[in-house]
C-alpha positions as CSV (number, residue, x, y, z in Angstrom):
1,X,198.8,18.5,-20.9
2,X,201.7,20.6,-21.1
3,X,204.2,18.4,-21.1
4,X,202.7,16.2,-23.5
5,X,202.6,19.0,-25.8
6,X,206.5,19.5,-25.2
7,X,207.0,16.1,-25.5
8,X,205.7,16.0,-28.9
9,X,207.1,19.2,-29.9
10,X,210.6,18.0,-29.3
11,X,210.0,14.5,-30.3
12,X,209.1,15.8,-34.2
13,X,212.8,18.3,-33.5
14,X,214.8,16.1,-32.4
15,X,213.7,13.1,-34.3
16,X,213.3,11.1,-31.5
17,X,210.6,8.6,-29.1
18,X,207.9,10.4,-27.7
19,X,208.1,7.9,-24.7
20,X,211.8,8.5,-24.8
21,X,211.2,12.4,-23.2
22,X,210.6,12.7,-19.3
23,X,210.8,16.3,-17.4
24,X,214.4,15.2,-16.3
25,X,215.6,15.0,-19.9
26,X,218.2,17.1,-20.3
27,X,217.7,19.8,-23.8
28,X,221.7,20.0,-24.9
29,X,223.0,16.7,-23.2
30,X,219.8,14.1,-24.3
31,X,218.7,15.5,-27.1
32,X,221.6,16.3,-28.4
33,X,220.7,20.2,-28.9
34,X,223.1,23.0,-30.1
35,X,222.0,26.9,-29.7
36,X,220.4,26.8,-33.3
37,X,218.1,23.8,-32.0
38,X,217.5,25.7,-28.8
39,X,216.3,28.9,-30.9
40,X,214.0,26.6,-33.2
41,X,212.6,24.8,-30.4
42,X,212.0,27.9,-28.5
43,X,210.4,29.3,-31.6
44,X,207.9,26.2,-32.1
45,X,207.4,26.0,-28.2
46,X,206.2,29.9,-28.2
47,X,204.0,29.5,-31.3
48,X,202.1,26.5,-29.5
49,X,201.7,27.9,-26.1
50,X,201.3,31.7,-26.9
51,X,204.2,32.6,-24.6
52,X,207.6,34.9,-25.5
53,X,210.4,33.1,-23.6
54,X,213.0,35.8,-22.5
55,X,216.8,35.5,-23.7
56,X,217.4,35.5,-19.8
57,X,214.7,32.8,-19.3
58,X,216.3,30.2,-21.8
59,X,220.0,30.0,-20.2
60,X,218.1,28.7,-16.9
61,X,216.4,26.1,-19.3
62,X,218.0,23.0,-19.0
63,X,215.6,20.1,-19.0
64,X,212.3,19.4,-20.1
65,X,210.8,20.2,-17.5
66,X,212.2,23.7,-16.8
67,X,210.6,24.5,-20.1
68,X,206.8,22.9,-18.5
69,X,207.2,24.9,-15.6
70,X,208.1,28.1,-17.2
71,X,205.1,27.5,-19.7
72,X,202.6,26.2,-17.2
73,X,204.1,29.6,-15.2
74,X,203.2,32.3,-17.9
75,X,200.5,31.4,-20.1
């Protein structure tokens, strides 16, 4: 449920295939992300979920789904 929430989330960002986005996918190297895209997706993603994603929490964010687990983790 999560992750299908991400998925779509970042599919509308990054303007890409839904189907394309798998926990493994990496945010900078995939999806092509700089830190601007980073801050905007984090913004969506805490919006959604109700969550506030620490500075400290999104440097160990590198792939899809470290961002599930840290959602699924603290909502």
């Amino acid at each position: 449920m999560v992750l299908e929430k991400v998925k779509a989330i970042l599919a509308g960002q990054f303007d890409v295939e839904e189907d394309t986005i798998t926990p493994e996918t990496n945010i900078a190297d995939d999806l092509g992300a700089d830190s601007l895209d980073v801050v905007d997706m984090l913004m969506s993603l805490e919006d959604e979920f109700d969550v506030e994603i620490p500075d400290e929490e999104i440097e160990k964010m590198q792939t899809v789904g470290d961002v599930v687990t840290y959602i699924e983790e603290n909502m």
